[in-house]
N, C-alpha and C positions, 0 to 999 in steps of 0.2 A: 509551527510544525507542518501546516498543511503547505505548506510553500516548498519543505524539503521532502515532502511524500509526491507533489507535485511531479517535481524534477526529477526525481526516482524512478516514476512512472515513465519517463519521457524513454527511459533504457532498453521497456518491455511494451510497449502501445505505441502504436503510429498512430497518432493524432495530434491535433492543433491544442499547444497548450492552455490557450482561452478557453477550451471549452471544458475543461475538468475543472471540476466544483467539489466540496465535500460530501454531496450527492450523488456525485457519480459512481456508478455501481460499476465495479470493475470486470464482473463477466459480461455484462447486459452491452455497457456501454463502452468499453476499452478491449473485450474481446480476449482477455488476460487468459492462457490458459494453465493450467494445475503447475506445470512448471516453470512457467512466467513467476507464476507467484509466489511461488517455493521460493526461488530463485532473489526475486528482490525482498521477501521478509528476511531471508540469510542475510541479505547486503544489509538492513537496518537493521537484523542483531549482532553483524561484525561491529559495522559504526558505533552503535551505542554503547556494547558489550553485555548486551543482553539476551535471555532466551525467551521466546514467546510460544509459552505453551501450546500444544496444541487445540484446547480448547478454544482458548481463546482467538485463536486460527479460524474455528468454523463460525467465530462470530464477523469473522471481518467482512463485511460485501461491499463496504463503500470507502472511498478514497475517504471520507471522513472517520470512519472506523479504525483505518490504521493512525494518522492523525492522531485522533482521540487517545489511542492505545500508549503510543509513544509518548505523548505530552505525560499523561498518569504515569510511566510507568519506567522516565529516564532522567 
């Protein structure tokens, strides 16, 4: 799953794909801003057909968080 959050990311962050890790914090270090992210959580609950609360929205901060979220929860 972190491989397809990876590539996802590649849509909305200009960055070298080596260097995103499931530590990578997506404000800090990818610069993602509110509708960046809106934006691609939409595209992984079309793909999956799923909704992601928004709770668990304000827990996401790391490329491993969505990862995590998706593996649990598709």
């Amino acid at each position: 799953m972190l491989e397809q959050v990876k590539r996802a990311l590649l849509n909305y962050a200009d960055v070298d794909p080596s260097t995103i890790t499931a530590d990578t914090d997506l404000i800090r270090d990818l610069k993602l801003n509110s509708y960046d992210f809106v934006a691609m959580i939409g595209e992984f609950e079309d793909s999956y057909g799923i909704e992601i609360p928004e709770d668990k929205l304000l827990e996401m901060h790391t490329v491993g968080d969505i990862a995590k979220y998706l593996s649990d929860n598709t």
